[in-house]
C-alpha positions in Angstrom: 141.2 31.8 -15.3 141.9 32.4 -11.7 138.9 30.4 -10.4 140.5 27.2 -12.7 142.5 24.4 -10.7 145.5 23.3 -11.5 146.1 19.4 -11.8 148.3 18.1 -9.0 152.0 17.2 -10.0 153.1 13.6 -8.7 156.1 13.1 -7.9 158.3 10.4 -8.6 159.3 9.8 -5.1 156.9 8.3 -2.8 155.1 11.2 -0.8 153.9 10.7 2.9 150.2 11.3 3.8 150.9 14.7 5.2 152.2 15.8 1.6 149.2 14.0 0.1 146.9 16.0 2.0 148.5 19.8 0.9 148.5 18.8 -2.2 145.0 17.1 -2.8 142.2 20.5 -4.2 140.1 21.9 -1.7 136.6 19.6 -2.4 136.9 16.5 -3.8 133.4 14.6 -3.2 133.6 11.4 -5.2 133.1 7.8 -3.9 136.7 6.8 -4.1 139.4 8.8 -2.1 142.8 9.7 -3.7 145.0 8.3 -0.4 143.3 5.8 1.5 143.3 7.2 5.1 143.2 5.5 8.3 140.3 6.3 10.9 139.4 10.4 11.7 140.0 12.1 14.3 137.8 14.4 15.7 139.2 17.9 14.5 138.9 15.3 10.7 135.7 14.6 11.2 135.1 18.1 12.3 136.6 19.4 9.1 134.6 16.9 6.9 131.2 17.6 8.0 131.8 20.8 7.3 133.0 20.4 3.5 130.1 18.7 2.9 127.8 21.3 4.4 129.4 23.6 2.2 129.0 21.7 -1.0 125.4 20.8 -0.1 124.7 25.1 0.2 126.9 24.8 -3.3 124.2 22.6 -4.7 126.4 19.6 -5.0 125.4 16.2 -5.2 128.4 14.3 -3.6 127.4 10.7 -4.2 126.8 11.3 -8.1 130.6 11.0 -8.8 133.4 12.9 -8.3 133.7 17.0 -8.7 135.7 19.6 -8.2 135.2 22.6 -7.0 136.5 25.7 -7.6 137.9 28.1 -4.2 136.0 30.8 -5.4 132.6 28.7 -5.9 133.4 27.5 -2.4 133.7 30.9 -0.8 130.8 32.1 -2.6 128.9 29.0 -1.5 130.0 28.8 2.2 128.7 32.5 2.1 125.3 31.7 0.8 125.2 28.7 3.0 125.6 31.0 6.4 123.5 34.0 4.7 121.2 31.0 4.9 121.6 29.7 8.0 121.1 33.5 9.3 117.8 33.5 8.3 114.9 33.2 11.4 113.4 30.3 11.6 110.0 29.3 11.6 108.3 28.9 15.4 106.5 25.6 13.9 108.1 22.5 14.1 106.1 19.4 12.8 107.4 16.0 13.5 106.9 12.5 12.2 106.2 9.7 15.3 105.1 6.5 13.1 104.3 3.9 15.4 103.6 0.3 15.8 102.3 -2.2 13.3 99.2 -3.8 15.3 100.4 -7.0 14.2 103.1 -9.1 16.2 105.7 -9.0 13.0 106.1 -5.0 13.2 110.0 -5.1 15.0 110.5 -1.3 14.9 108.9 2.0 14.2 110.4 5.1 13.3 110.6 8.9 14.4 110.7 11.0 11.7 110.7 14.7 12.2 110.0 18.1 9.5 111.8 20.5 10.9 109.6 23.1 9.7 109.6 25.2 6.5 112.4 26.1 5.2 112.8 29.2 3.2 113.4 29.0 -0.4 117.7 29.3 -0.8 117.3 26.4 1.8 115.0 24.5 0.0 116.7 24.9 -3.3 119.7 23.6 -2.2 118.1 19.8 -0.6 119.5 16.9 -1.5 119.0 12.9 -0.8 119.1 12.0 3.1 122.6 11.6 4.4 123.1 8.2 6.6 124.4 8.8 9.7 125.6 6.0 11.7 124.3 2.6 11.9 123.3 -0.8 14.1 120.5 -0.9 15.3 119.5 2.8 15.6 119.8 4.9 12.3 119.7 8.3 11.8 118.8 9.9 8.5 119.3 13.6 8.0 117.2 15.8 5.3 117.4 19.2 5.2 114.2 19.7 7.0 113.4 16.2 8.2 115.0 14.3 11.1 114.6 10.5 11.1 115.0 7.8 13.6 114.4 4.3 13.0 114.9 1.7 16.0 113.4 -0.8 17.9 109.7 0.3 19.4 110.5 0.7 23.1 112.3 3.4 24.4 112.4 5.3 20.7 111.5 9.5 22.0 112.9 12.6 20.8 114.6 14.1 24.3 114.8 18.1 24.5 115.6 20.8 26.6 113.8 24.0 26.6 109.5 24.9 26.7 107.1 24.4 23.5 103.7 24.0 23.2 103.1 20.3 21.8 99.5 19.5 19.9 99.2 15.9 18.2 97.7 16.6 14.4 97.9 12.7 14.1 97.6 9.9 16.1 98.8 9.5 19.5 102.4 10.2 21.7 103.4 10.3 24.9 104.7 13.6 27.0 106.1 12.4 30.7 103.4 9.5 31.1 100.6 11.9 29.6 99.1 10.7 26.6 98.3 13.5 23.9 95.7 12.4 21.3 94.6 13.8 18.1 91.8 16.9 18.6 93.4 17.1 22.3 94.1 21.0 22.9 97.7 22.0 23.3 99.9 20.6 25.7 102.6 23.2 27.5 105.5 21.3 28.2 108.5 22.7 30.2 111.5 20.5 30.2 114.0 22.7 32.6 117.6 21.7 33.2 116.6 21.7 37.0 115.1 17.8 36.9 115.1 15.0 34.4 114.8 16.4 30.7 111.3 15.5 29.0 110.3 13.6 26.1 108.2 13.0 23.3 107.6 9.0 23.2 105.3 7.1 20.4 102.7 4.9 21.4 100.5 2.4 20.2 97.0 3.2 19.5 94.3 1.0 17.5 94.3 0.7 13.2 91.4 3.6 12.5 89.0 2.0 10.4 89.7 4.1 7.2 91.2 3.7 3.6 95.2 4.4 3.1 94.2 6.8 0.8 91.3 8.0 3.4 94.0 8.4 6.0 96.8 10.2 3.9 94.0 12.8 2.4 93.4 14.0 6.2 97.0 13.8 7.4 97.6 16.0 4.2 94.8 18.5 5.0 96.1 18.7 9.0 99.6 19.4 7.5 98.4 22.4 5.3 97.9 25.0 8.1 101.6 24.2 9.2 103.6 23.7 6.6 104.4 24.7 2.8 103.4 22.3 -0.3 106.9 21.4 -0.8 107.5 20.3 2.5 104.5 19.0 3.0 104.7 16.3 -0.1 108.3 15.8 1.3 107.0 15.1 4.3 103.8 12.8 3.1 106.6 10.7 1.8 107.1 9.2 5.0 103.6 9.0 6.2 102.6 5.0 7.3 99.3 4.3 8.5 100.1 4.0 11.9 102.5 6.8 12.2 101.6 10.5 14.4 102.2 14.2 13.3 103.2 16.2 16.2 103.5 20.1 16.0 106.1 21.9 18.3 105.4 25.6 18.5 107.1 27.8 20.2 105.7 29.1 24.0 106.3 32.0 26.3 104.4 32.7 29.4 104.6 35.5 31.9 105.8 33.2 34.4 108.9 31.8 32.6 109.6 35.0 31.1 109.8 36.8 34.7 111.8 34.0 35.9 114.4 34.3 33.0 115.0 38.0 33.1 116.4 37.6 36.7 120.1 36.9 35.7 122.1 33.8 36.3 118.5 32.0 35.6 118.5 31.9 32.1 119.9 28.5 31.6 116.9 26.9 33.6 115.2 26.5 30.2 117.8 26.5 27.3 121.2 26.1 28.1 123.6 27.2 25.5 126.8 25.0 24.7 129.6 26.6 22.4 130.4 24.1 20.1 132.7 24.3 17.4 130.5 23.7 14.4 126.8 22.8 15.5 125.2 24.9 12.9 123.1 22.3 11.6 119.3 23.1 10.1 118.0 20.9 12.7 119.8 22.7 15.6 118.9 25.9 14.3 115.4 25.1 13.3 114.9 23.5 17.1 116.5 26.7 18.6 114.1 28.6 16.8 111.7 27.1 18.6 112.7 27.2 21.7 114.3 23.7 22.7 117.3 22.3 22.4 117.9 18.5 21.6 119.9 16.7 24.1 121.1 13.0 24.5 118.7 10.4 25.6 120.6 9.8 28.8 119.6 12.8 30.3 116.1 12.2 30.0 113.7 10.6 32.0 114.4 6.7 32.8 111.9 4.8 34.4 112.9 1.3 36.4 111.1 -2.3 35.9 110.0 -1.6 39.8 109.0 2.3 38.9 106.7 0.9 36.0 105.4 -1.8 37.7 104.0 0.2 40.8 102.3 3.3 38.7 100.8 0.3 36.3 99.5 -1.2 39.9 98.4 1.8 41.1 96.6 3.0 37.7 94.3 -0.6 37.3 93.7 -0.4 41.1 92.4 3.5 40.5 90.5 2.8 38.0 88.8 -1.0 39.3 88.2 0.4 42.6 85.2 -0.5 44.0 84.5 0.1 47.8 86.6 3.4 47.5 88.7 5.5 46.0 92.5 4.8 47.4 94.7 6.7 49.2 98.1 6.3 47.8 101.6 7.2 50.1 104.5 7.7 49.1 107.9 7.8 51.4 111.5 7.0 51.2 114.8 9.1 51.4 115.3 12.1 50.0 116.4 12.8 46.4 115.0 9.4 45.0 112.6 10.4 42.5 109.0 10.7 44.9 108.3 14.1 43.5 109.2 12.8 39.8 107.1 9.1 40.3 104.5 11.7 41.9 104.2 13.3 38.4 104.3 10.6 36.6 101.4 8.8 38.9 99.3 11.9 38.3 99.4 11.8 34.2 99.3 8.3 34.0 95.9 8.8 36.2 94.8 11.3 34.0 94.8 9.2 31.3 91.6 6.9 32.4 90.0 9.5 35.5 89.4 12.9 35.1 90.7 14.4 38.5 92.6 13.4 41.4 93.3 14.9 44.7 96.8 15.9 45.8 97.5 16.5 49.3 101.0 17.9 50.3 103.1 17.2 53.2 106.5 18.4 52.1 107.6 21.5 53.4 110.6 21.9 52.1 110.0 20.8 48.6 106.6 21.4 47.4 104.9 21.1 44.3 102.3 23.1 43.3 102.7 26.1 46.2 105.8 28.0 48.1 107.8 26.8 50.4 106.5 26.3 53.8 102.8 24.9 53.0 100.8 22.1 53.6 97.9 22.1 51.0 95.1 20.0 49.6 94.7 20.3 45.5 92.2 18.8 43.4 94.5 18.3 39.9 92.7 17.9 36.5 95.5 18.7 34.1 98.6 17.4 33.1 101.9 18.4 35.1 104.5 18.8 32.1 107.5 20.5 33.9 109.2 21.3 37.3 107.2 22.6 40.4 108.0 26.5 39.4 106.1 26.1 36.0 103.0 25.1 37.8 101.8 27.1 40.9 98.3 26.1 41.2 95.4 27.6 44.1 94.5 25.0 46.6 91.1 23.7 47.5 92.7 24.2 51.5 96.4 25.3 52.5 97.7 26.0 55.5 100.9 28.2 55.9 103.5 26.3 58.6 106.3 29.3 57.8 109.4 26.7 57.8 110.9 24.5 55.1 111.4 21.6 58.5 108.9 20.7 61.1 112.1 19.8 63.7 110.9 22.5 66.3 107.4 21.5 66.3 105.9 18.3 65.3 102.8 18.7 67.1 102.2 21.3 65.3 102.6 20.3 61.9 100.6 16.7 63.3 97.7 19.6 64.0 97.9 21.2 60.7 98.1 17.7 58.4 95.1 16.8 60.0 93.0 20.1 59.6 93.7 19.6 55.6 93.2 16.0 55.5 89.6 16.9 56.9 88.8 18.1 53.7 89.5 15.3 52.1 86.4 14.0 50.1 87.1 10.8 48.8 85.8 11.7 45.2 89.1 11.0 43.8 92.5 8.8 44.7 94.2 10.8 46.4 98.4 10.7 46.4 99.9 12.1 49.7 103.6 13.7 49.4 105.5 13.1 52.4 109.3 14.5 53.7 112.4 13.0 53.1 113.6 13.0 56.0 113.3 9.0 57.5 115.4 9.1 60.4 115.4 9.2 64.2 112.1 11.3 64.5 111.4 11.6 61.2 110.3 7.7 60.6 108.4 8.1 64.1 106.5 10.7 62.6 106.1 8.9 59.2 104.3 6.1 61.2 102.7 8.6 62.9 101.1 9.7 59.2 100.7 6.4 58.3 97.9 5.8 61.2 96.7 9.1 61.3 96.0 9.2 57.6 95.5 5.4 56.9 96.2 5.0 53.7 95.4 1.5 51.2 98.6 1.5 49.8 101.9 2.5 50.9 105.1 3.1 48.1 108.3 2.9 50.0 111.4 4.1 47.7 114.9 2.9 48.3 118.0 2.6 46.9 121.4 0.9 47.5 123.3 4.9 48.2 120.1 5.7 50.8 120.3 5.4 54.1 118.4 2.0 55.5 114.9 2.4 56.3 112.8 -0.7 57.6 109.9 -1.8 55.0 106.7 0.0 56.5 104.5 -3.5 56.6 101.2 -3.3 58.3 102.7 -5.2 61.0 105.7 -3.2 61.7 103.4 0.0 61.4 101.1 -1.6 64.2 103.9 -3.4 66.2 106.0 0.2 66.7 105.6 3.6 68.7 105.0 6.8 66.7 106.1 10.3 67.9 102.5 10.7 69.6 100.5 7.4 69.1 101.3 4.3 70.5 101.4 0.5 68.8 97.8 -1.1 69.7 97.6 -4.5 70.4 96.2 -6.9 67.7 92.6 -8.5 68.4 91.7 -11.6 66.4 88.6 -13.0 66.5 89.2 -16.7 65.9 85.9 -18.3 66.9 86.4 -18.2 70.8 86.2 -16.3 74.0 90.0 -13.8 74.4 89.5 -12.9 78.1 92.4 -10.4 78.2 90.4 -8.3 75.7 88.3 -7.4 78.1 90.8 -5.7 80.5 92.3 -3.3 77.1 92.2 0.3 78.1 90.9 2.6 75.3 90.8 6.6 75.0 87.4 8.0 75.3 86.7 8.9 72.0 87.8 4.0 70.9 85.4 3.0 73.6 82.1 3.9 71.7 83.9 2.4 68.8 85.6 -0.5 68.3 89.5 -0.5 67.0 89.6 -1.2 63.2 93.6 -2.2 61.8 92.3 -1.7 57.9 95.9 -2.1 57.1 98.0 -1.3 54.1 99.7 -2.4 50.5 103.5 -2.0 50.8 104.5 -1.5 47.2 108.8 -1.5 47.7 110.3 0.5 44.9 113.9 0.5 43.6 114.8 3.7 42.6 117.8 4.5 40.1 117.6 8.0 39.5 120.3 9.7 38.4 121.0 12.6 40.6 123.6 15.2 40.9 123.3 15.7 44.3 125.8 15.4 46.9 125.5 16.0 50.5 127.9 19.2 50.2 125.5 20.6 47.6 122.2 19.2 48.5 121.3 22.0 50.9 122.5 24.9 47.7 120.7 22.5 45.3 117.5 22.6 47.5 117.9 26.2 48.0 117.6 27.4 44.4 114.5 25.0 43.8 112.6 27.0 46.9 113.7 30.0 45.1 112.7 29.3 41.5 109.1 28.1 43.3 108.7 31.6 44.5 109.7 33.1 41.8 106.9 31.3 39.7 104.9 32.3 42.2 105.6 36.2 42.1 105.3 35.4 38.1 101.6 35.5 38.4 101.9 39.4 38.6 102.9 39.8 35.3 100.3 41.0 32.6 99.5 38.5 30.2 101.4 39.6 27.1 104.7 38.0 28.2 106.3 40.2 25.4 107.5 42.7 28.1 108.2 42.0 31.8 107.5 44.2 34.3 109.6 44.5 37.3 108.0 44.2 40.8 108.9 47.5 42.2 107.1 49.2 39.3 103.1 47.3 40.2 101.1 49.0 42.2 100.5 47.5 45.6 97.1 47.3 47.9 96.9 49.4 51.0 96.1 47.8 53.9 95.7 49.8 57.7 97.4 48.6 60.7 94.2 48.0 62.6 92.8 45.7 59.4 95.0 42.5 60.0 96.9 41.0 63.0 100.8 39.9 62.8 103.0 36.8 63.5 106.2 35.7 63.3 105.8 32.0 63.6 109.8 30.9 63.3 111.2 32.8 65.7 110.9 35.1 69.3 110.8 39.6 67.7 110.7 41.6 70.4 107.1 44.1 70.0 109.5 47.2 69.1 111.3 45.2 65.9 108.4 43.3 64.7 108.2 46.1 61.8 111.9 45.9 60.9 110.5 41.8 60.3 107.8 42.4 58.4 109.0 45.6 56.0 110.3 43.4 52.8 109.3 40.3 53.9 107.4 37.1 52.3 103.9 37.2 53.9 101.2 34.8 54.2 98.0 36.0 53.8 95.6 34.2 56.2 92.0 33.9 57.5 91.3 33.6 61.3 88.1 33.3 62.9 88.8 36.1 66.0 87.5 39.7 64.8 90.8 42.2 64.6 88.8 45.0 63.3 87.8 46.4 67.1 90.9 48.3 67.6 91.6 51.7 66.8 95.3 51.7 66.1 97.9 49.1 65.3 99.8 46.9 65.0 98.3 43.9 66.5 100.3 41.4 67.6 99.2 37.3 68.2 100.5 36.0 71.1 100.2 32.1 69.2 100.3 31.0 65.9 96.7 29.9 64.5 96.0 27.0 63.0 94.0 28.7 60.0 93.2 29.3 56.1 95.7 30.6 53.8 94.5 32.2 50.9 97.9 33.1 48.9 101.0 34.8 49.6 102.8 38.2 48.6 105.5 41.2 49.7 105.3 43.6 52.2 107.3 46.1 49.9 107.0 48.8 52.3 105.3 50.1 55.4 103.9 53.6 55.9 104.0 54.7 59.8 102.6 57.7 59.8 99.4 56.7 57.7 100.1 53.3 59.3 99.6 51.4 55.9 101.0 48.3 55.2 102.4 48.2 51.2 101.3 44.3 50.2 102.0 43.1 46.5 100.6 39.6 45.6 98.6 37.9 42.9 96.1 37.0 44.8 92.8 38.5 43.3 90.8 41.0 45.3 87.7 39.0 46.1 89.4 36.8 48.1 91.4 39.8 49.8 88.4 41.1 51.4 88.2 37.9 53.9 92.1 38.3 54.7 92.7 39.6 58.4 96.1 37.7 59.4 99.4 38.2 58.4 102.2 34.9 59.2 105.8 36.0 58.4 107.7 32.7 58.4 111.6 31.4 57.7 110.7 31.8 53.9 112.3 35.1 52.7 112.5 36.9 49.1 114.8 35.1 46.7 118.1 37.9 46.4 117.5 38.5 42.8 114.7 40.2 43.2 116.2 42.8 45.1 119.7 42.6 43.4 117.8 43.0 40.2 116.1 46.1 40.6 116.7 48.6 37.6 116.1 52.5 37.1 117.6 53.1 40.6 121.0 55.3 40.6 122.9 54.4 43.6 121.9 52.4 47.0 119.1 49.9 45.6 116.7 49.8 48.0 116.9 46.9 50.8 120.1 46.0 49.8 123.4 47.1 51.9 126.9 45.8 51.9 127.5 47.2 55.3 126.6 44.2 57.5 128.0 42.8 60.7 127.5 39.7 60.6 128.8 39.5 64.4 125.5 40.5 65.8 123.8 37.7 67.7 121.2 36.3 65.5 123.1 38.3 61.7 123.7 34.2 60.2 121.2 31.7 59.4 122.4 29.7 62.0 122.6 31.0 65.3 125.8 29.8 67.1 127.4 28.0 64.4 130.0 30.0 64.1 131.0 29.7 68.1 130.0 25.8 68.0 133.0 25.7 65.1 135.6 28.2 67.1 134.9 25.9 70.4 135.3 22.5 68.6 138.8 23.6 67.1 139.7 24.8 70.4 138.7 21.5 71.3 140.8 19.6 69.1 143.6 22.0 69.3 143.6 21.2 72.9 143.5 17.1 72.3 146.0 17.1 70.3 148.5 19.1 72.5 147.8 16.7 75.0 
């Protein structure tokens, strides 16, 4: 019998636990252990969990006493268990989210999660959940159920990747947005870019129904999604109060286009190597589409963070005289863009819309790079800015990611959008992060210009100082272009040096109203992995990825198959049709083609009439303060039909009022033309002979002389 074991020989020395451990058979899974070890290491525990793994595919129950089993059961067992384990997935992953007792005695809820259905080796071979760990957070694995039971608050199920998320039963929470039962699908896109998202139980009211009543409908939701076995598995863990929560797997056009591109893969779903990870749940969850990662990378909110949006919600919802217009400033990489979000669902939650007006350029949310824009929002935002390019209600296309060289400008341009500004809605207003010098002159400048009824200021102890923006200090200090005004009280009697107060022509008529402000102080802890050597890189990739979901509204619905940009067809638009401007920088009238061919184009709306003239181009002498309708690619230019070649989503209705053309400092990401396939040879608009000597070749001109004259400098210095 070659498959028998022979029993082991003691000897009648004393052996050492080395010896012990080459001589012990190859499973032994009993309660008691021949040779009492000390604790395991991590290549042991390592080795362990993956004994058991085996004799669990085996069909061996290893807390029913001790067995032994044979080497060639084990091979044939570790085969079936990775023949298993090879099999696809299901895309459906249910999940358990019991919640909290309405009474005050409930202490804890738990988090219990079917990972799907299995297929029938799989099921055949389930045993009893394993206990994992202990203290006050327990984890109990099933083959096809995940369990967590732990205190109420902070108890989520933290994952990397995109899914579609609908609530069967009762009620979670998805990055401050709650999803209820009969709610539609949410699609959630928790990208390695920003904080990782979460699914979070909540509290929601007893429904006035029998156990029985309530178990009968959670059982009838389940059906569609899972099998009978799983699904009276899975009814074993049902509670009253408890939520079902489907995970399906999602792909859309635009996160499809934006993953072909390479190196941008791991935006979504990074892969890790691991030694031995290939656990149902990790397979099941890949399956999917997500990946489940350690609470600490997810979101964390402060006490101050909570505070303010819980403010800011009641005084949404209570106001009375007006909606209000909510700020928000501080430093850059602090979290505003994240508490922005986070406002905006929580809103969601108790109003059906509010207005979004953006002030950013460098980092914006819903559009490119480059624009200032007014949105009216009436979904959730479940993911990064790239996942959620949106059409404005007004935009206006500056061309730069920085308003340095012209503040006026920019001044000129927030105010034009802010004119469209209903006050239907609250409204939350983005701003820069840059706080400094100029930058908090211009900040107060927004401040009065805009007026808002509360002001969130964020700070942190790794920031640079900023003064609190009180209504005082506001009033009390000069902006970049409007000066402090003097404070008139009336306290019952005659001020005669009011009456000697000059006013512009436009205050005389009326009289000079200090409404004032809210200062809400926030103390931000975000973790970030910024540093000031990568910040600019860091930055850089999130313009590029905002683009790119931009340029993903060209592909076709089915996101099965992408197609690549050089393949659509492009519109055809004549010279004498639109008028051209470079708005970042001086092009001489004989190279404004070589500026436009392959460049990032706004498409724009002006009031002057450009169709009078025969031929083209024509040129704008200034850059107009008008309407931008979208953006797109001028992928080529035809001078001898004088065509312009324009690709962009944009739909053709709202093409036919287009007549301006702004080229700007925001250019085509690389990888769109370093990823150009079917071409044999020189890819088109890329070259690798470049001087980079030429005056104006580097993004910055003169940095490389500014850096040869300061060594010269200190070379000099130091010789002296």
């Amino acid at each position: 019998m070659a498959d028998s074991l022979l029993p082991v020989k003691r000897g009648s020395c004393r052996f050492v636990r080395s010896r012990a451990r080459k001589a012990r058979p190859q499973f032994i899974l009993s309660r008691r252990l021949r040779c009492r070890p000390g604790p395991l290491r991590w290549c042991g525990r390592r080795r362990l969990r993956r004994r058991l793994l085996q004799a669990q595919a085996a069909g061996v129950d290893w807390r029913e006493g001790g067995r032994l089993v044979s080497g060639a059961a084990a091979e044939a067992a570790s085969r079936r268990f990775k023949a298993a384990l090879r099999r696809p997935a299901p895309a459906t992953v249910p999940a358990f989210i019991p919640g909290a007792a309405a009474t005050a005695a409930a202490g804890s809820c738990c988090l219990r999660g079917s990972l799907g259905r299995a297929s029938p080796s799989v099921a055949a071979a389930s045993v009893e959940p394993i206990s994992l760990g202990g203290g006050a957070e327990q984890q109990v694995l099933n083959w096809g159920d995940v369990v967590f039971s732990g205190p109420l608050q902070g108890q989520s199920f933290v994952f990397g990747g995109i899914c579609r998320v609908t609530c069967l039963y009762g009620r979670v929470q998805v990055f401050g947005f709650t999803i209820s039962q009969g709610q539609p699908a949410c699609e959630v896109f928790s990208a390695y870019t920003n904080s990782l998202l979460s699914i979070m139980a909540v509290r929601y009211p007893m429904p006035e129904k029998s156990k029985k009543e309530m178990r009968r409908e959670a059982r009838t939701l389940l059906r569609a999604h899972l099998l009978r076995d799983d699904r009276c598995r899975l009814m074993k863990c049902f509670s009253p109060l408890c939520s079902i929560v489907v995970l399906e797997r999602l792909k859309t056009p635009t996160t499809e286009f934006i993953i072909s591109h390479p190196g941008l893969s791991y935006v979504f779903l990074q892969e890790v190597e691991p030694v031995f990870i290939h656990s149902f749940e990790y397979l099941t969850l890949k399956s999917v589409g997500i990946r489940r990662s350690k609470r600490k990378n997810g979101l964390q909110l402060s006490e101050s963070v909570t505070s303010a949006v819980d403010e800011l919600v009641s005084v949404s919802c209570e106001e009375v005289d007006g909606c209000p217009v909510i700020l928000v400033c501080g430093s850059q990489d602090l979290g505003k863009s994240t508490f922005n979000r986070y406002l905006i669902n929580q809103l969601l939650n108790s109003i059906p819309c509010i207005d979004y007006l953006e002030c950013d350029l460098g980092q914006t949310e819903f559009t490119p790079p480059g624009c200032i824009s007014l949105f009216n929002i009436t979904e959730p935002i479940l993911g990064p800015p790239f996942t959620h390019q949106r059409t404005p209600q007004k935009m206006v296309y500056y061309g730069k990611t920085s308003c340095k060289d012209n503040y006026e400008h920019y001044i000129e341009i927030i105010k034009y959008v802010f004119s469209s500004y209903k006050r239907e809605s609250p409204l939350i207003i983005n701003t820069m992060g840059w706080v400094t010098d100029n930058g908090l002159l211009l900040l107060i400048d927004l401040i009065r210009l805009l007026s808002p009824s509360h002001v969130v200021q964020f700070s942190s102890g790794r920031s640079k100082y900023m003064p609190n923006l009180t209504p005082d200090y506001v009033d009390d200090t000069d902006g970049l272009y409007t000066k402090s005004r003097p404070k008139i009280r009336d306290r019952g009697f005659h001020l005669p040096e009011a009456e000697n107060l000059e006013y512009a022509d436009d205050e005389r008529e009326s009289p000079v109203v200090f409404p004032g402000h809210k200062l809400i102080c926030v103390r931000s802890e975000f973790a970030f992995r910024k540093t000031p050597r990568n910040r600019e890189s860091h930055n850089r990739v999130l313009r590029e990825l905002a683009v790119l979901g931009y340029l993903g509204k060209l592909q076709p619905p089915d996101p099965r198959s992408v197609s690549p940009l050089h393949g659509l067809t492009p519109y055809q638009v004549p010279f004498n049709a639109v008028a051209l401007r470079i708005t970042h920088a001086d092009v001489a009238p004989t190279h404004i083609m070589y500026a436009v061919n392959a460049s990032w184009v706004g498409l724009c709306k002006i009031q002057d009439e450009v169709r009078g003239y025969v031929n083209g181009p024509i040129l704008l002498t200034q850059t107009p303060l008008c309407d931008c309708v979208g953006f797109g690619i001028c992928r080529g230019i035809d001078m001898e039909k004088r065509l312009y070649y324009i690709l962009t989503p944009v739909p053709p209705e709202e093409l036919r009022d287009v007549n301006c053309l702004l080229i700007g400092a925001v250019s085509v990401p690389q990888c769109v033309f370093k990823s150009q396939c079917g071409f044999e040879g020189t890819i088109p608009y890329v070259t690798t002979d470049y001087n980079f000597s030429l005056p104006g070749a580097r993004d910055k001109i003169g940095a490389r002389d500014s850096e040869q004259n300061f060594s010269r400098l200190k070379a000099t210095r130091s010789r002296k």
